[in-house]
C-alpha positions as CSV (number, residue, x, y, z in Angstrom):
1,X,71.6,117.2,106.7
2,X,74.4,119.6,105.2
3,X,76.0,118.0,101.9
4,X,80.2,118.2,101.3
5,X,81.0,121.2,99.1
6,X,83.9,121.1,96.5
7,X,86.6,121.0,95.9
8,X,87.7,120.0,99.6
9,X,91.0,118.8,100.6
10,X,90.7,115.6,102.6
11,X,93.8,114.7,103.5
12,X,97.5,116.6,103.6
13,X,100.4,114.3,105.4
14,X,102.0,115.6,108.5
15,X,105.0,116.4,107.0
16,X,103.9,119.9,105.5
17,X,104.6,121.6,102.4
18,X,107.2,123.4,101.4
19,X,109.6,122.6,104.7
20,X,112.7,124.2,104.2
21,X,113.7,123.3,108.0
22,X,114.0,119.8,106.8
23,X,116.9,117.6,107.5
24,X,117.6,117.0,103.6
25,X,117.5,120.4,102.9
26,X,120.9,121.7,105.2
27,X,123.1,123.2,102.7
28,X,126.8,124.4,103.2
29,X,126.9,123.7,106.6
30,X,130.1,121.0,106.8
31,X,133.4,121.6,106.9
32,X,136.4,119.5,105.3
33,X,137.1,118.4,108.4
34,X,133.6,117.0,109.3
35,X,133.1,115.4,106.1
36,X,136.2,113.3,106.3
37,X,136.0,112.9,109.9
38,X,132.4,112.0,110.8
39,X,131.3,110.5,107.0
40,X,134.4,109.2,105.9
41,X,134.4,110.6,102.8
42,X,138.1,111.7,101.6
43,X,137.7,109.4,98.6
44,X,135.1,111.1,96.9
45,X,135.4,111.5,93.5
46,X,137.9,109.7,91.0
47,X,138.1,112.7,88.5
48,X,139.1,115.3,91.3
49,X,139.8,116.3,95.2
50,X,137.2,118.9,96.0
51,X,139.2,120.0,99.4
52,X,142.8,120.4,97.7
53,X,141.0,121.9,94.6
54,X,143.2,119.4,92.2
55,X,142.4,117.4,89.4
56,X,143.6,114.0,89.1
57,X,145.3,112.7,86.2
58,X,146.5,108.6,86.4
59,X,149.9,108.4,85.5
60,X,151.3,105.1,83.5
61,X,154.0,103.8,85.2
62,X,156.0,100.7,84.7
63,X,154.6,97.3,86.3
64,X,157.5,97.0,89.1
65,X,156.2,100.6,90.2
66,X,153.3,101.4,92.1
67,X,150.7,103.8,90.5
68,X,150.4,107.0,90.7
69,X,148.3,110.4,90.8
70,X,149.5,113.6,88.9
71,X,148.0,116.4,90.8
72,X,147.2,119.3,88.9
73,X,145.5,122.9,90.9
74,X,142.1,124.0,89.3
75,X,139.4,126.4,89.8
76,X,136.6,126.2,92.3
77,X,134.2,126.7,89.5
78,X,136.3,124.1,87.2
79,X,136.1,121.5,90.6
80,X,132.3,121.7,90.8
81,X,131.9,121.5,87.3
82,X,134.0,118.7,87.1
83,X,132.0,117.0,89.9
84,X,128.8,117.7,88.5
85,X,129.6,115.8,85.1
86,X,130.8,112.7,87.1
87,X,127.4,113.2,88.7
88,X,125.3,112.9,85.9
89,X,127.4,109.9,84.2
90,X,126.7,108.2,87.4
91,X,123.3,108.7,87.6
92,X,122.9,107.2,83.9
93,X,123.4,103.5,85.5
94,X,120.3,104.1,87.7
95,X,117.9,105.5,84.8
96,X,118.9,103.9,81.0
97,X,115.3,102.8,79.8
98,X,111.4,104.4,79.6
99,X,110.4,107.6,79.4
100,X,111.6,109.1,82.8
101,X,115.0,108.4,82.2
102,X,115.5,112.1,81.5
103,X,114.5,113.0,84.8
104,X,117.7,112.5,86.7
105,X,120.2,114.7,84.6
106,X,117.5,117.3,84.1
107,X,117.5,117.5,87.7
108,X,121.3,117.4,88.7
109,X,121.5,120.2,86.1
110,X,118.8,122.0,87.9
111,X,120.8,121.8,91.2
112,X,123.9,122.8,89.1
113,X,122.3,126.2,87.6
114,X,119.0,127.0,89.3
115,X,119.8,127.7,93.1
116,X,117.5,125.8,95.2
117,X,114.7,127.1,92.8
118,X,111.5,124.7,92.9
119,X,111.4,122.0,90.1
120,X,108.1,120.3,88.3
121,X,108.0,118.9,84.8
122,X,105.3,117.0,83.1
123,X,107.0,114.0,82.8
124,X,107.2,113.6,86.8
125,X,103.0,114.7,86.5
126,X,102.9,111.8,83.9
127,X,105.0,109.5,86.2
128,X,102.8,110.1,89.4
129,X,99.7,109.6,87.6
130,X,100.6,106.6,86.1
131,X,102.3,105.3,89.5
132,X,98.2,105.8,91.1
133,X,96.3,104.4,88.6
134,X,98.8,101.2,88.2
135,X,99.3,100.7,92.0
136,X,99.0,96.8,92.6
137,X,98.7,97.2,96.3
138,X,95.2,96.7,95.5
139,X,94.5,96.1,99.7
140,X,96.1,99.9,100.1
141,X,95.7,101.6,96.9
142,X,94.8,105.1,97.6
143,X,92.3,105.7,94.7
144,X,90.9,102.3,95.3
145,X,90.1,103.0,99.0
146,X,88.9,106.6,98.1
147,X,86.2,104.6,95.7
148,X,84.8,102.6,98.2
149,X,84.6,104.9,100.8
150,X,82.7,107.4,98.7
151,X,80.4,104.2,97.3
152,X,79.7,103.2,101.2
153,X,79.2,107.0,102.1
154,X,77.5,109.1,99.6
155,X,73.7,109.6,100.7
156,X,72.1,107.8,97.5
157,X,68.9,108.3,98.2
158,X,69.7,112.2,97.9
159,X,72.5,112.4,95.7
160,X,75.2,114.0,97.7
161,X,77.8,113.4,100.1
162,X,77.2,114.4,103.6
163,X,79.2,116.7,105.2
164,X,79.5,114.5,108.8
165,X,81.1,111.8,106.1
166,X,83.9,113.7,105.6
167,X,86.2,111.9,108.2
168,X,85.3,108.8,106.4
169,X,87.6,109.8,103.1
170,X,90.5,111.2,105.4
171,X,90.4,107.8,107.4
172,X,90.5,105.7,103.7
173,X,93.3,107.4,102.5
174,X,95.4,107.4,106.0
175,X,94.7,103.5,105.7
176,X,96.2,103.7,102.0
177,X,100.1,103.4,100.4
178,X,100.8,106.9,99.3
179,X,102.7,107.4,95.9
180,X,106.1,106.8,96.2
181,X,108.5,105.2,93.5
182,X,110.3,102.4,95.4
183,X,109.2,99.3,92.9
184,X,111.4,97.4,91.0
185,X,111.3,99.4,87.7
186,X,112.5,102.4,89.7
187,X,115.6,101.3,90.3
188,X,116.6,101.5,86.8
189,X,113.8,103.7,84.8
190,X,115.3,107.1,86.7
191,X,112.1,107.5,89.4
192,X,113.7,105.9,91.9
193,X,117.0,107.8,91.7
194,X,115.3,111.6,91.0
195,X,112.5,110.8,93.7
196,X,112.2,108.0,95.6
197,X,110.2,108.3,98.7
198,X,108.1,111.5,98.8
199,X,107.9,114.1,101.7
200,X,104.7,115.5,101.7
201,X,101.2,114.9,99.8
202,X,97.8,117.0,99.8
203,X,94.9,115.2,98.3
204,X,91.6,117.4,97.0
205,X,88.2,116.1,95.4
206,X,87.8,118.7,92.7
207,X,84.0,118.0,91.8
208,X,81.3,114.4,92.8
209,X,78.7,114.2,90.4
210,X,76.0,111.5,91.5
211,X,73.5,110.4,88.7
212,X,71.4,107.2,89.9
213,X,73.4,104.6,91.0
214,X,77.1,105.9,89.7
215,X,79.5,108.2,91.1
216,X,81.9,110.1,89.3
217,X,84.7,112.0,91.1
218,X,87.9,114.3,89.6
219,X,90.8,113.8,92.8
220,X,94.1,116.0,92.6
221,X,96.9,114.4,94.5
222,X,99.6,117.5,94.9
223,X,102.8,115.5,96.1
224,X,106.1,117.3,97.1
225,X,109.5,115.6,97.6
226,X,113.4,117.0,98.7
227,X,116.4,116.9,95.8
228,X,119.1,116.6,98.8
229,X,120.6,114.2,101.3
230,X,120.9,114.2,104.7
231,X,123.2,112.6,107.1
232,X,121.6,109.4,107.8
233,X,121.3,109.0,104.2
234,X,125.5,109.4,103.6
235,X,125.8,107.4,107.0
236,X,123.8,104.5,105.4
237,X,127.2,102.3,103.9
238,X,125.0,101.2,100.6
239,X,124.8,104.7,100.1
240,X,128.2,105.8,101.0
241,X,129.5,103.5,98.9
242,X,128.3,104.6,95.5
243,X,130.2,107.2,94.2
244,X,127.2,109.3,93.4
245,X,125.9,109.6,96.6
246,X,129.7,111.1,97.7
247,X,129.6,113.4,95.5
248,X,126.0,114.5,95.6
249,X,126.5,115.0,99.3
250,X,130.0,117.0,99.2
251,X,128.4,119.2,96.7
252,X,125.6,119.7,98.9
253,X,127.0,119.6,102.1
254,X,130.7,121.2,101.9
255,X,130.8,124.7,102.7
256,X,133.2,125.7,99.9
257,X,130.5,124.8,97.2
258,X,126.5,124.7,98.8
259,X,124.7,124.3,96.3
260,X,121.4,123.9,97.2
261,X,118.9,120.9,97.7
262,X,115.1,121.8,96.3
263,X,111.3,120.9,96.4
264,X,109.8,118.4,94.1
265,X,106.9,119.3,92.9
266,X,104.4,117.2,91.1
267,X,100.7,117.0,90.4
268,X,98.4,114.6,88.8
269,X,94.3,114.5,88.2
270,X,92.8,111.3,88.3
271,X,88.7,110.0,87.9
272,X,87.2,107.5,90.0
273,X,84.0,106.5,89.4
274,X,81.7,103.2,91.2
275,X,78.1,102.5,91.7
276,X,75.8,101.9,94.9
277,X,76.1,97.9,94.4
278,X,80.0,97.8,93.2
279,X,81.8,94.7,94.6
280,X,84.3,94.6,97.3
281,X,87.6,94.1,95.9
């Protein structure tokens, strides 16, 4: 019976890597028009009007008079750059404490400067690591599925894992929760805000070393998620609501600025290790 060489990737999402045909990753294609029209967003930001190209400036005005707007003409470049620092003090309510609170304003900047360029630091490596390893979902815990489907599957009595096994892994980890960063803490610690959900994830085991009755395995999860909105997120009113969001998407979306959306990319190496008579969790 052949044995499972490595490394060997057992399982990549359908969603593929690197999909630039992706629905959060349209980019300049709405007018004025269509973004007030079909999103209702004429009220986007409270510094500036990105259609009229004017800055606002609030005028004091006696109490028996209503308030008003002073409308001043600016740049293009002065609008965006405007918008883009309204961005990032927005974002600081959704990431204030840990060490990925960073992530979101090194991120914005990146769509500011970089132009659509691919983005990966080692804090999000850090982050995605630490999200496996703590995972409570201990029923669908990816790593934990991956160690008892190697403990039930690896040929003991030869030391290797057989080759006709290999569905076995793929099946454990399309039974498991992949990574995402949707828990409580990532509302606030800057995960949830600069990630989220996740698009796409490729999982490799790099090396299985079997020595009597324990297992010791090295997995790379490669995971890959979209800096952009589409329309369902903007049509979604909890989103539309947050300024944030408007302008996020009006930067994205409008045809006068386009900046572009980009891939996520992050990467983390984990060990799993288990013996022939390990307990069932």
């Amino acid at each position: 019976m052949s044995a499972l060489s490595f490394p060997c990737t057992i399982f990549t999402t359908k969603n593929r890597m690197d999909d630039f045909g992706a629905k959060d990753m349209c980019c300049g294609d709405l007018s004025a028009e269509q973004l007030k029209r079909d999103f209702q967003l004429s009220d986007v930001s409270y510094r500036v009007d990105p259609f009229t190209l004017t800055r606002k400036n609030y005028l004091q005005v006696p109490a028996y008079r209503a308030s008003a707007w002073n409308m001043k003409s600016i740049s293009k470049q002065e609008c965006t750059n405007i918008l883009f620092d309204e961005l990032r003090d927005y974002a600081k309510a959704f990431s204030f404490y840990g060490p990925y609170r960073d992530n979101i304003i090194e991120m914005i900047t990146h769509m500011q400067h970089k132009k659509g360029l691919d983005f990966s630091s080692s804090r999000l490596d850090t982050a995605l690591r630490e999200q496996i390893l703590t995972d409570q979902s201990r029923e669908s815990s990816s790593w934990l599925l991956l160690q008892k489907a190697l403990t039930k599957n690896i040929d003991w009595e030869n030391y290797y894992y057989p080759l006709k096994n290999k569905g076995k892994l793929t099946e454990a980890i399309g039974k498991s929760r992949l990574p995402k960063f949707d828990r409580i803490q990532d509302r606030f610690n800057g995960m949830g805000i600069s990630v989220h959900d996740t698009w796409a994830t490729k999982i490799s085991i790099k090396s299985l070393r079997i020595e009597g009755n324990r297992f010791r395995a090295v997995v790379h999860y490669k995971v890959q998620d979209h800096f952009g909105l589409d329309n369902q997120d903007i049509q979604n009113w909890k989103f539309r609501e947050i300024r944030l969001f408007r302008i996020w998407f009006v930067l994205q979306r409008y045809s006068q600025f386009a900046f572009k959306p980009f891939m996520t990319n992050m990467e983390a190496t984990i060990e799993i290790t288990g013996d022939r008579d390990v307990k069932k969790t």
